[in-house]
N, C-alpha and C positions, 0 to 999 in steps of 0.2 A: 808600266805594264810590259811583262814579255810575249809576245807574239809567240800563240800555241803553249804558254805555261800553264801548270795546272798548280798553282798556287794557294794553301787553305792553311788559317790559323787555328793551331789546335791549342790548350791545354793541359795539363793531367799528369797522369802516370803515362811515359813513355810506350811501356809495354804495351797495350791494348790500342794505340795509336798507332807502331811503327807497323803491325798488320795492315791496319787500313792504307799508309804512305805505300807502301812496297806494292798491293794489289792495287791502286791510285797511279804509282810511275809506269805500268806496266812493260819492266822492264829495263828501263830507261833508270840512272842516279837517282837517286833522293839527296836534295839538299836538304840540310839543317841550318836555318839562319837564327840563333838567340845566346850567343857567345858561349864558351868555353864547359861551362856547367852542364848546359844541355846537351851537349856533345857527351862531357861524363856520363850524363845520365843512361846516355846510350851504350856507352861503351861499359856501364855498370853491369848491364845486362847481355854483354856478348853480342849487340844490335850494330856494332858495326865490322865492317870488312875494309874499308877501306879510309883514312883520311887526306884531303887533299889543303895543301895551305899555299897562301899566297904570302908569299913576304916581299917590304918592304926596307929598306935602310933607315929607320926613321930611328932617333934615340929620346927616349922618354926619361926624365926626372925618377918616375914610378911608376905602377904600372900592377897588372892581375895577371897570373900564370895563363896561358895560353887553354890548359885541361887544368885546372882544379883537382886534379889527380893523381895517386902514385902509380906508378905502370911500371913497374921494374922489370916484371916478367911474367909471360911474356912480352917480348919488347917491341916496339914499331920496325916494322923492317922497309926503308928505303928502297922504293921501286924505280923512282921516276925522277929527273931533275929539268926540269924547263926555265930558259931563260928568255924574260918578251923585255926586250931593249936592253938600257942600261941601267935600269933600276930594278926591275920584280924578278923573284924566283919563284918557280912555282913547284913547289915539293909534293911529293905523292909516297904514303907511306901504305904497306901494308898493313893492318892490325892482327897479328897473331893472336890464335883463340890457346887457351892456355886446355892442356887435352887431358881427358879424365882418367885416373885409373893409374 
């Protein structure tokens, strides 16, 4: 448990949920913890603004695409680069909304 998290397992269609998370954080990040799919699902809908990854050096045999998704454009735009020791980076990307009209 995290001290002062407000932690709840949801369900569903994204959409009629990520209302509830956002007025829930007030204010504050919303994490999405359920791998890469879910994260699509969010970003199917224009629901996110920012992604944030943790990498590590680790090499896998095989392995599932990080986003399940094509995103050609618009494209992630690189905000942030953090390094904690000598192993993790921690990447911060914009997500650009692709604009109407």
């Amino acid at each position: 448990m995290v001290d002062g998290a407000n932690i709840r397992f949801v369900q569903g269609d994204v959409v009629p949920i990520h209302g509830d998370m956002v007025k829930a954080a007030d204010g504050k990040n919303v994490w999405l913890v359920g791998g890469g799919d879910l994260v699509g699902q969010f970003h199917d809908h224009g629901l996110l603004d920012e992604l944030i990854l943790s990498v590590a050096p680790v090499t896998l045999a095989s392995g599932a695409p990080l986003l399940p998704r094509k995103i050609p454009t618009p494209p992630l735009k690189l905000t942030n680069v953090k390094k904690y020791g000598d192993v993790f980076a921690v990447l911060t990307y914009e997500v650009q909304q692709a604009r109407e009209g």
